[in-house]
N, C-alpha and C positions, 0 to 999 in steps of 0.2 A: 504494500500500500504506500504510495507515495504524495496523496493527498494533505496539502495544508492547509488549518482553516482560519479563522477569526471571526468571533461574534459581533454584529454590530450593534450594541443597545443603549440605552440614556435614563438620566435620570427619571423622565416619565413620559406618558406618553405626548404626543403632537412636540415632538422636538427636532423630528425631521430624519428619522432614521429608517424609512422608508426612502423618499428619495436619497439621501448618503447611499443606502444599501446598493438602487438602481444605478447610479454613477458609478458606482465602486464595481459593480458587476460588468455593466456596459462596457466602461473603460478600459477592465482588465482584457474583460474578452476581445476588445479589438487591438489589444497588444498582442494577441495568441495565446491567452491562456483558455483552458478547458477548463471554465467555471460552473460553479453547482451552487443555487441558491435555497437554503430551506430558511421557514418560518417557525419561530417558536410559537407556541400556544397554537389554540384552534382558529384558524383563521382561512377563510379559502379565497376570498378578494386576493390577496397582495401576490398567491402564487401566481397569476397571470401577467403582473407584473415585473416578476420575476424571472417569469420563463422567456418574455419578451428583450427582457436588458441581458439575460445571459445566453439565450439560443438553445438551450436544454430547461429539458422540466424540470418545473420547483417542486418542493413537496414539506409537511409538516414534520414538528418534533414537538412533542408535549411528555412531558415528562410526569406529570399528572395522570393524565386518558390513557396513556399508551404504558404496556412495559416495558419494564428497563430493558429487554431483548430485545422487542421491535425499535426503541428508538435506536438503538446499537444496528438493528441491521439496516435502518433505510440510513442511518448516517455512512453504514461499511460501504453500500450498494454505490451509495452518491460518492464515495470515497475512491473506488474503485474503478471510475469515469470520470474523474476530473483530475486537475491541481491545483484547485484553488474551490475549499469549501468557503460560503459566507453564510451564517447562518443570523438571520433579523431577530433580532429581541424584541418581548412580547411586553407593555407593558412598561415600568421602569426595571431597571437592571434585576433589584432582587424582589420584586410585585411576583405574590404569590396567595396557593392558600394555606393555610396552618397543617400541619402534615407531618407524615415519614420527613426524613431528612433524604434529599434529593428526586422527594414525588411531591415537590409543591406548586407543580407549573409556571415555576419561574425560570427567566433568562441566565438566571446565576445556576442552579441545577445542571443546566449543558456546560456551562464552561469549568464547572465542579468535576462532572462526570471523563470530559473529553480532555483536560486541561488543556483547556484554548484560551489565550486572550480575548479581552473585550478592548476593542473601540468603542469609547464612550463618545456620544454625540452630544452637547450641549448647546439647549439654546439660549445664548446668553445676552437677548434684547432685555433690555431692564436691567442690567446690571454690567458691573466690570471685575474688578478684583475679586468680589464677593463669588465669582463662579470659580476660584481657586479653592476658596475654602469648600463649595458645596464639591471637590474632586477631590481634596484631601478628602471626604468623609466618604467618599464612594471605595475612595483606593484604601483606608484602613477599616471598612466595614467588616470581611470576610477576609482572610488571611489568605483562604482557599482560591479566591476570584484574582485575577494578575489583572489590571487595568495595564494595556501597553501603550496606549494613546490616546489621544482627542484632539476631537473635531470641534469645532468651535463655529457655532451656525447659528445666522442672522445679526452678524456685528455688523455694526451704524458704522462704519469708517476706518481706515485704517488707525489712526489716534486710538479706539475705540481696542481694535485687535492689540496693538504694543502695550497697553493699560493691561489687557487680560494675561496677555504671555510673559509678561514681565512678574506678575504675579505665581499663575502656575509656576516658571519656572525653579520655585522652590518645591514645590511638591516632588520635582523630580520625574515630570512626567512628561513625555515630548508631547508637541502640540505639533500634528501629521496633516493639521487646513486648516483654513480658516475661508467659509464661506459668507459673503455678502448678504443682505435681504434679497434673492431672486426670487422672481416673479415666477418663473418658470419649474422653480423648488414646489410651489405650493398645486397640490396635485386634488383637483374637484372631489369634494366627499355626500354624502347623504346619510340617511340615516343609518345604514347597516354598515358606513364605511367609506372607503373610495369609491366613486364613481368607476365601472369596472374597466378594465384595458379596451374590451372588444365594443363597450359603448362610446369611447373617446374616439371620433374620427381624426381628433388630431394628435394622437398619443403618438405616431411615431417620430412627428415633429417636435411634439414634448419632449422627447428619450434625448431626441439629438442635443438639442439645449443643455438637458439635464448632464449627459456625458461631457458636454463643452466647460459647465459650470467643473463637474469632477475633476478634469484634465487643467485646468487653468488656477482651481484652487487648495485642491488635496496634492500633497507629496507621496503617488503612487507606488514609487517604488520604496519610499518609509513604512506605509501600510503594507509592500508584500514582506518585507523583512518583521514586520511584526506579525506574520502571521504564524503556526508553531505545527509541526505532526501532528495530526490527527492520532489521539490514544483512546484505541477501544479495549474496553476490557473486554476477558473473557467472559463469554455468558450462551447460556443454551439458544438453540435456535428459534425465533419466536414463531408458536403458533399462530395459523394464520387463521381470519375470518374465514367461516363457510363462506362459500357462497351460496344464496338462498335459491339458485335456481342452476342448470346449466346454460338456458339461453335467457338472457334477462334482458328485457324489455326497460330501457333508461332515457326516459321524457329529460330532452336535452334542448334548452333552446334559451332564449332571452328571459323567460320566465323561470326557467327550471336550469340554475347552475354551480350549485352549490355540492360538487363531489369531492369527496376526500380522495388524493391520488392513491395514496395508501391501501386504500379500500377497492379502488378498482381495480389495481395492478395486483392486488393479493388475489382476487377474484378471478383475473385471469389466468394467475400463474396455479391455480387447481386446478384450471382445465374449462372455464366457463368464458362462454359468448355474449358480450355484451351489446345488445343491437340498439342502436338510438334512434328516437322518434322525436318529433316535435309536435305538442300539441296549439303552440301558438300557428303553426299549420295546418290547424285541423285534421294530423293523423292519428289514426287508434293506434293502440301499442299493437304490433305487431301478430298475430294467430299464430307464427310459428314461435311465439316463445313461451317458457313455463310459468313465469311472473313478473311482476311489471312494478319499477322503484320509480317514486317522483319525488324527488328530491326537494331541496329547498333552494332559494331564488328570490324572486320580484313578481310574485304573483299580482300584488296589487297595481304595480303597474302597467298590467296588462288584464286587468280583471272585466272588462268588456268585451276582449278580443275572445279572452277562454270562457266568458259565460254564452260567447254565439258560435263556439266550437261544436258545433253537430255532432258530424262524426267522430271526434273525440271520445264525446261525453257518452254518449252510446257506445264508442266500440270499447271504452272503458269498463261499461257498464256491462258489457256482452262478458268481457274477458273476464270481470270478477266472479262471474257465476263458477268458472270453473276453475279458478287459478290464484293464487293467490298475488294481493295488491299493498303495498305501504307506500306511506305517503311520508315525509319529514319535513315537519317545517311548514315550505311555504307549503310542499306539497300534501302534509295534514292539511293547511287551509283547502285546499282547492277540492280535498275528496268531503268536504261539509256541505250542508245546504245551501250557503251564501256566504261574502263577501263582500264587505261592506269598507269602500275605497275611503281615502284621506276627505274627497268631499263630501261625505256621507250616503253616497247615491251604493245602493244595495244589487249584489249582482249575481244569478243565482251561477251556483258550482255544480261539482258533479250528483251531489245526495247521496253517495255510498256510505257518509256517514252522517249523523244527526245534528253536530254542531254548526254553529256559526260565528265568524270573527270579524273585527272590526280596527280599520287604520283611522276612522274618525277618532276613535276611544285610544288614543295611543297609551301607551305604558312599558316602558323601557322592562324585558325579562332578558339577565345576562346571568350567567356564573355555570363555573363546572353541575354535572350532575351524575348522579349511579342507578342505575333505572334496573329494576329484578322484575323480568318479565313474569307475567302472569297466565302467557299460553304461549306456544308455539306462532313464531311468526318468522319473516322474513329479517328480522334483526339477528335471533336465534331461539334456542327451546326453551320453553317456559322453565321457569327456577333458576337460567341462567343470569348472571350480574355482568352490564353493559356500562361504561363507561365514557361520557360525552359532554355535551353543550345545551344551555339553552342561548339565543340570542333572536330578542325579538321586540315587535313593539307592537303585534295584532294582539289585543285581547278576546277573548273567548264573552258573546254577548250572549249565544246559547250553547247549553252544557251538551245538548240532546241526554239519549236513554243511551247510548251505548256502553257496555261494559268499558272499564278503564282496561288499559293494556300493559299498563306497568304501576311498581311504587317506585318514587323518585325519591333521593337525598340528594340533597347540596355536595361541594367538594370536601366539608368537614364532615359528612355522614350525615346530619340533620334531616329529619323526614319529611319532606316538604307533600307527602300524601299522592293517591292514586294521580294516572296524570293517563292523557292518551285516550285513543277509540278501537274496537272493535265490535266488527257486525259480519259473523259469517267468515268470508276468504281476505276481506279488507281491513287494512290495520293504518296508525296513522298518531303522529304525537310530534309535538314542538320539540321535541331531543333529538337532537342531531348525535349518531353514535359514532364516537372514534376508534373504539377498540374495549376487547377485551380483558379485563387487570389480571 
């Protein structure tokens, strides 16, 4: 393995360590290297991101949802295809949940586990010398964590920059850029996040910029010398997700695109066929497959287009009779009776199951969760314990009668009570599942 990597993360989040990450990735890779981008925590937006500025898929690491074997081997897999890991911190550097010691879903967890450096990204608008002392307390927080650099993003002036580095330079710690306020740094977001790569028409004008801003104000070749071997421990080989069907029917499209890469590429590598279908074009999932995943997405923003989906909705409805159906997410929304947009205007869904949600009523649901299924379904067999996400902001305006399909806890175990739908062959719950612990 000859794979080296460096984490890029910051004191908290909206500090800019997303774009740093693109630049750093972009950049490298039009020098010739064979880069690999993963994200920490759950997150599926920024992989496409990711895969765009480096030319190769990104993929997740959660140190929480996944076990310590799976995140070992999609780091080995990515390790063993590039030279250059960058792996995005979730969060601020040690933002996590109270836990095991190294299963709390923080950024500091991977660079524990891999002993890799962080690049710390600071944004140090509102201040000057004072962002020394908040890197003194980042760099003696964890004895275990190596801070090898900083970035130093959205300084007012050069004046602005010599005031901060003249400071840091007693912590001992090199300062590897210093980037300007760019306009072209600040990358469109909504409510679930960044506005997605394949919805920007102008994202690859965006990158170009972005790369120009990395090349003109980061010290690239400082940052690859800060980068260190990738150290995997020994650990058994991770078990993989079933996959719940052999041909699986996967609603892919502007409304439905929230797939863990993780998830599908285990799926494949058992031996299963994943066929896509788009119901924003009115197709049904496909007759020659065994069952049918609708993931989650931006349902509500197309919540007119799929409540006048015909043939969808019926050949949805044909295929549940004999096959089994899950929905996550947005796509729980869409197997309810209705959907009810940001402007209140109500819009009917498939009906496979009895609830109803609402973007009028928003309400922010975020945090790890542990979901112990209560039947057999396309997640897995009832009594099994599933580990994931919630992140949403439809509430639930009707419950319907449906049997619940799991119990949920929070990421500290906490019961947070029955959660989910089924009816028959269709299943369907705002947890998005990463793995099994």
């Amino acid at each position: 393995m000859t794979a080296r990597g460096l984490i890029v993360a910051a004191p908290r989040s909206g500090s800019g360590k997303t774009a740093i990450t693109l630049g750093l990735a972009a950049a490298l890779s039009r020098r010739g290297h064979a880069v690999r981008v993963a994200k920490a925590g759950p997150d599926y937006i920024d992989l496409a991101f990711h895969a765009a500025a480096a030319g190769r898929p990104g993929f997740n690491l959660d140190s929480w949802a996944m076990p310590p074997a799976l995140v070992d081997a999609l780091l080995g897999e990515a390790a063993r295809n590039a030279d250059v890991v960058l792996i995005e911190g979730v969060l601020g550097l040690f933002d996590g949940v109270p836990g095991a010691p190294g299963r709390c879903g923080s950024t500091a967890d991977l660079a524990t586990r891999f002993g890799l450096p962080v690049l710390l990204v600071m944004d140090v608008s509102g201040q000057s010398q004072s962002a020394a002392a908040v890197l003194r307390g980042f760099a003696s927080h964890d004895p275990a964590v190596r801070i090898a650099g900083v970035i130093l993003n959205r300084i007012g002036s050069e004046r602005h920059r010599l005031l901060i580095s003249d400071a840091i330079a007693s912590v001992g710690i090199p300062v590897l850029g210093a980037v300007l306020r760019e306009e072209c740094l600040t990358l469109p977001e909504r409510h679930l996040g960044l506005v997605q790569a394949c919805e920007q028409a102008d994202f690859a004008a965006r990158l170009d910029q972005i790369v120009k801003v990395a090349q003109r104000y980061l010290d690239l070749d400082a940052v690859m010398a800060a980068t260190a071997d990738i150290l995997l421990p020994d650990a058994p080989e991770a078990a993989p997700l079933r996959p719940p069907g052999q041909r699986i029917a996967l609603a892919s499209d502007a409304a439905f695109t929230f797939c863990y890469p993780h998830i599908l590429d285990c799926w494949r590598r058992a031996g299963a066929e994943i066929v896509p279908f788009s119901p924003l074009a009115d197709e049904p999932p496909p007759e020659s497959c065994d069952c049918c995943w609708l993931p989650g997405g931006y349902p509500e923003l197309h919540a007119s287009v799929l409540a006048g989906a015909q043939y969808f909705r019926a050949g949805l409805a044909q295929f549940a009779r004999t096959r089994p159906v899950h929905g996550e997410c947005g796509g729980y929304m869409v197997l309810g009776e209705a959907l009810e947009d940001a402007a209140g205007v109500r819009h009917g869904m498939t009906g496979l199951l009895g609830h109803a949600t609402s973007f009028a009523q928003r309400r922010l649901a975020l945090g790890y969760r542990e979901a112990r299924l209560r039947c057999d379904s396309m997640i897995g067999a009832a009594g099994s314990v599933m580990r994931g996400h919630e992140f949403h902001y439809a509430t639930l305006i009707a419950s319907g009668h449906d049997d619940p399909l799991c119990d949920l806890a929070d990421g500290q175990g906490r019961p947070l009570g029955p959660a989910g739908a089924r009816r028959a062959n269709v299943t369907g719950t705002f947890f998005h599942v990463v793995a099994q612990p």
